[in-house]
C-alpha positions in Angstrom: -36.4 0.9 7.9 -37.8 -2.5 10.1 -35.3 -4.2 11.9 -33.7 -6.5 9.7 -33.3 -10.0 11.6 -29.7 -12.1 11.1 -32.2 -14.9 9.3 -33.4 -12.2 6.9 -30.0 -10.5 6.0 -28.5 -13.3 4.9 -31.1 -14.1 2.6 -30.9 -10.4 1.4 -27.0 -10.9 1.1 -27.1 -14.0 -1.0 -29.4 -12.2 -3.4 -27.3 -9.5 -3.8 -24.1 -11.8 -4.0 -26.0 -14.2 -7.0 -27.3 -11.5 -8.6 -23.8 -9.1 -9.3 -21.5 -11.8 -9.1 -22.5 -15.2 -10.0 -19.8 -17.2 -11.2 -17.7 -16.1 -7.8 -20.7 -17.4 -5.8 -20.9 -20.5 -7.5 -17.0 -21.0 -7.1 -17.3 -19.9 -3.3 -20.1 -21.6 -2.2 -17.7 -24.5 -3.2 -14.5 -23.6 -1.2 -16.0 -21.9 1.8 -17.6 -24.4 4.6 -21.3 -23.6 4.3 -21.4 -22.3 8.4 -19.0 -19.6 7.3 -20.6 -18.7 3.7 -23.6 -16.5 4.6 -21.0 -14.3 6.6 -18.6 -14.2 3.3 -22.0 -13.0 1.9 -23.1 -9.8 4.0 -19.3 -9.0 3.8 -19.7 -8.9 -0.2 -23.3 -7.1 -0.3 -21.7 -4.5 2.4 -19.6 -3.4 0.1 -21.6 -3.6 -3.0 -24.1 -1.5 -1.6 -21.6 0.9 -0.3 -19.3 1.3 -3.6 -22.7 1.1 -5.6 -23.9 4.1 -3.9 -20.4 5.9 -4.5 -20.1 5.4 -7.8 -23.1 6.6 -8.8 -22.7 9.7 -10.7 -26.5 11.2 -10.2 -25.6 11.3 -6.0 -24.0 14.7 -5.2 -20.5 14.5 -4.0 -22.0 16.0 -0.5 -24.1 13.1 -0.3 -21.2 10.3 -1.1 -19.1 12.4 1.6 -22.1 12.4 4.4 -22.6 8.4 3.5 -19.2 7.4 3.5 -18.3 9.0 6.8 -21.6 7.4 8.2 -20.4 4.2 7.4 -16.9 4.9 8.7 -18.4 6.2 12.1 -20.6 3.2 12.4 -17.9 0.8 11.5 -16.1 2.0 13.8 -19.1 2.2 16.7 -19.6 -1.5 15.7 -16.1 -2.3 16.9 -16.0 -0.8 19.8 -19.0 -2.3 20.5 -20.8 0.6 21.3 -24.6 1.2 21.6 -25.6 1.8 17.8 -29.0 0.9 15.7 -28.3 -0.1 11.8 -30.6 2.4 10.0 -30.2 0.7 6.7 -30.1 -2.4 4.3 -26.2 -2.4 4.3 -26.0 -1.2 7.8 -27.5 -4.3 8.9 -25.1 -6.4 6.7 -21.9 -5.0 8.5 -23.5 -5.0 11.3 -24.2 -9.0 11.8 -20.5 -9.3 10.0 -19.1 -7.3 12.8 -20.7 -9.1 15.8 -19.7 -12.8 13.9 -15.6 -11.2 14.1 -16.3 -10.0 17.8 -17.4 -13.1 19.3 -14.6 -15.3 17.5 -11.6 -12.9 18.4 -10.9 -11.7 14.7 -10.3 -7.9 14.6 -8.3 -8.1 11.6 -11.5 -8.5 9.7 -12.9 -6.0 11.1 -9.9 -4.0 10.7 -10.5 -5.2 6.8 -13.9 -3.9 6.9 -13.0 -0.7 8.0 -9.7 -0.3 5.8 -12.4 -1.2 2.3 -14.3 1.8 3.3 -12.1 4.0 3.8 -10.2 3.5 0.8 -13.9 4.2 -0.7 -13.6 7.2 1.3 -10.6 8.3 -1.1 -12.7 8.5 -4.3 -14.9 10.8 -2.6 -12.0 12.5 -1.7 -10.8 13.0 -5.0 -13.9 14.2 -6.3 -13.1 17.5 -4.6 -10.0 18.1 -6.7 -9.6 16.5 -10.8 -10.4 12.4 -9.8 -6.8 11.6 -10.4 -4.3 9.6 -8.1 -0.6 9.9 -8.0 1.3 6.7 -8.7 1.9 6.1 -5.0 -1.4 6.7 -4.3 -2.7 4.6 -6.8 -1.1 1.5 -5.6 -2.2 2.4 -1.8 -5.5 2.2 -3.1 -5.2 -1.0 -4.9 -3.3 -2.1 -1.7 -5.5 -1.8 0.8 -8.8 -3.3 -1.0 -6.4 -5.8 -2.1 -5.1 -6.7 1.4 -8.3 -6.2 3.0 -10.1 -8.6 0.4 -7.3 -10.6 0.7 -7.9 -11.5 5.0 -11.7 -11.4 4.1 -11.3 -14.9 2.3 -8.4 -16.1 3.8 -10.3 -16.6 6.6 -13.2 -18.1 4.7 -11.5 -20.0 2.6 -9.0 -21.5 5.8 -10.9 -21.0 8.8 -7.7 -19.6 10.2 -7.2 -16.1 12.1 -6.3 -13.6 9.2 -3.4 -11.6 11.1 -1.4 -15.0 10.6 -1.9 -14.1 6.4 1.6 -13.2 4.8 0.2 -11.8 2.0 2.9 -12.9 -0.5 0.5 -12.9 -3.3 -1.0 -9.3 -2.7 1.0 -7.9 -5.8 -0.8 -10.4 -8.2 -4.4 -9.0 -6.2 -3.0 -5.2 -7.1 -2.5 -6.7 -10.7 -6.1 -8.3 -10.8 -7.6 -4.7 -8.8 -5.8 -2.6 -11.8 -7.6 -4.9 -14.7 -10.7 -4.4 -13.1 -9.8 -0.7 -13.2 -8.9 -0.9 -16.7 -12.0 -2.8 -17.3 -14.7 -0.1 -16.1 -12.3 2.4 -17.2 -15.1 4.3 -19.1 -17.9 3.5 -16.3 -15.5 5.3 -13.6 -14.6 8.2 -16.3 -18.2 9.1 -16.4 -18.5 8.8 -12.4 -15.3 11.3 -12.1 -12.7 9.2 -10.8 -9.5 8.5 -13.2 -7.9 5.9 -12.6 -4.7 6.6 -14.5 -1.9 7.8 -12.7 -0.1 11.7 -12.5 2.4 11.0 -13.7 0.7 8.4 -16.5 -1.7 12.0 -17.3 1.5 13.8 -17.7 3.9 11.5 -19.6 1.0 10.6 -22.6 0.0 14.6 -22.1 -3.7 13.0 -21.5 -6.3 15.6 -21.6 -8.2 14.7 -18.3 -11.5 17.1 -19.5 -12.3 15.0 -22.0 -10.4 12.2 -21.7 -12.6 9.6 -23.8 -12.4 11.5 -27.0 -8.0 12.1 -26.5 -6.2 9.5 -29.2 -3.4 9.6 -26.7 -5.5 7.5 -24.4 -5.3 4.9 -26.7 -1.5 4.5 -26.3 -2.2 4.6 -22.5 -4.3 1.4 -23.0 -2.2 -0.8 -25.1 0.8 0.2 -22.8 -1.0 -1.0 -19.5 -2.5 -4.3 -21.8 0.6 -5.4 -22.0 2.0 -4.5 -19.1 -0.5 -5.9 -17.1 -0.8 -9.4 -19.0 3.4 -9.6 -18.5 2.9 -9.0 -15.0 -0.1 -11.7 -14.2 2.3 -14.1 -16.2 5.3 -13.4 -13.7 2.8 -12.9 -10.3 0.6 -15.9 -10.9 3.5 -18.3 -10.2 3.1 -17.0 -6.1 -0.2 -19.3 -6.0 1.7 -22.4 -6.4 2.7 -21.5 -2.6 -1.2 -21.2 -1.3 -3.6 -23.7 0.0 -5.5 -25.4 -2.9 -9.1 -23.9 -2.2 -7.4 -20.0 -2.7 -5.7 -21.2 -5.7 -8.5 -22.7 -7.1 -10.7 -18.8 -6.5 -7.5 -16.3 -7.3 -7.0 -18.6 -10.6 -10.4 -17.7 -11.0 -10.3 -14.4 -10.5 -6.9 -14.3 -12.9 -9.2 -15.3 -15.9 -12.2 -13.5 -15.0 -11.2 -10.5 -16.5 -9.5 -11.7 -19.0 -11.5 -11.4 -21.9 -12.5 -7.9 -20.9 -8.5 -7.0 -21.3 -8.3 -8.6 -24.4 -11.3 -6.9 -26.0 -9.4 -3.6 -25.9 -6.4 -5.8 -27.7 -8.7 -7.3 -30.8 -11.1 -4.7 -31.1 -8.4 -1.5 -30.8 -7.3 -0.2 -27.8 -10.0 2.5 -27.3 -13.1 3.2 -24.8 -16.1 2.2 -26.6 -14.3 -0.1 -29.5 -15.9 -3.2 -28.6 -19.7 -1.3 -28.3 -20.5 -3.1 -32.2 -19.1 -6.3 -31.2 -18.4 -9.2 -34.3 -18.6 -13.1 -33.9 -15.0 -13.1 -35.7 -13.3 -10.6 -33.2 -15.5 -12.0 -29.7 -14.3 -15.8 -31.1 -10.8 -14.2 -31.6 -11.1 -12.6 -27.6 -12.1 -15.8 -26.4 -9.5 -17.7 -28.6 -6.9 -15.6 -27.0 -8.1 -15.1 -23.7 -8.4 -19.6 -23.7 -5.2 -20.1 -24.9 -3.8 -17.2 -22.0 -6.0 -19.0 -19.4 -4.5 -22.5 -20.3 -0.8 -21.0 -20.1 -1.4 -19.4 -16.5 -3.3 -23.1 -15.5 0.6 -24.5 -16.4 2.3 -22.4 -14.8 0.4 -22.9 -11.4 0.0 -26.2 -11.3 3.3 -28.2 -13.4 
């Protein structure tokens, strides 16, 4: 492709960034100082692009495998500031974000960079065997996008060096990375990654071949419902200790997917039960998912 010029990426960046995810734009573009925001933005496309292009079940697993080590390599080439020409759209993006973190001495996002890719470097791992994670595994995963997403806008949101980050709140970013996963549970079944545990597989005897149409799956979902609302109730408490602008997005982010978690609740606890949606049950989702919302907000801030 033409060279894309700093100027034009950004532009490119914040389209990709309003487009997929407009709320958390809105919400950033209000907590981030607007010299720092189009860098938050090629950041955010980088790795849309790149976990776009993973997930997407019609690209052979050779392909994902030759893509993501590309972008591992150049990553990497980037940092040590070697000679090395962005070939591509999201190339460019990590590109600019890595020459911003160079010339203000912060390697830990750059280190964050490269630890989001290659934790997208594990799903095409696990292509190669069944798509399932053990339980350790499954929180590494979550652990390292969390922590890396985690320095990303601490910076951002503080302006101060990310290796000074304690991460005491990185269990309730596991929490909100496993409701995403429970979320897009069918969209990641049909790309061939499984994000339920071994053991999980094993103890609700979980037929991973055709794991949409197994009843027991539905036990596996009200389990981790639960579970995981319990667990944002205890975690959320942790951002009473945090700066007010990364309260105000990880509150946010608490009750963003919210109403996604309790869909499966009103509407059954099964992949697809929601597909005929009702004004009683979606006012009944929202109900709940309010009054949840309004309990976490409490418990924050009183």
């Amino acid at each position: 492709m033409e060279k894309l010029t700093l100027h034009n990426a950004f532009k490119e960046a914040r389209s990709i960034a309003e487009s997929t995810s407009p709320k958390a734009t809105f919400i950033l573009d209000r907590v981030v100082s607007k010299d720092k925001r189009e860098y938050l933005n090629l950041s955010y496309a980088y790795f849309r692009l790149v976990d776009d292009f993973v997930d997407d079940p019609k690209t052979s697993v050779a392909e994902k495998r030759e893509f993501i080590e590309r972008q591992k390599s150049f990553v990497k080439s980037c940092w040590n500031n070697s000679a090395v020409e962005p070939q591509t759209k999201e190339e460019y993006f990590v590109y600019y974000f890595i020459e911003y973190s160079l010339q203000n001495n912060l390697e830990k996002l750059i280190e964050s960079i490269y630890g989001m890719v290659d934790s997208i470097s594990w799903d095409v791992d696990r292509l190669l065997s069944d798509g399932v994670f053990s339980e350790e595994q499954l929180y590494n995963y979550g652990s390292m996008q969390s922590e890396s997403v985690q320095n990303i806008l601490y910076y951002f949101m503080s302006g101060n060096d990310p290796k000074e980050y304690k991460h005491d709140n990185l269990d309730l970013s596991i929490t909100n990375t496993r409701m995403l996963m429970l979320r897009d549970l069918e969209e990641d079944i049909d790309a061939g990654f499984i994000n339920i545990s071994r053991e999980d597989v094993e103890k609700y005897g979980l037929n991973i071949r055709d794991l949409k149409k197994d009843e027991n799956l539905n036990l596996w979902i009200k389990d981790q419902v639960q579970k995981l609302l319990q667990t944002l109730d205890n975690e959320v408490l942790k951002l009473k200790n945090i700066a007010p602008k990364g309260r105000i997005f990880h509150y946010y982010i608490c009750t963003y997917y919210l109403p996604k978690i309790i869909r499966y609740r009103v509407y059954g606890y099964y992949i697809g039960s929601s597909n005929k949606r009702t004004f009683a049950k979606e006012f009944r989702t929202y109900w709940q998912s309010f009054l949840i919302s309004l309990k976490l907000l409490k418990r924050i801030y009183i």
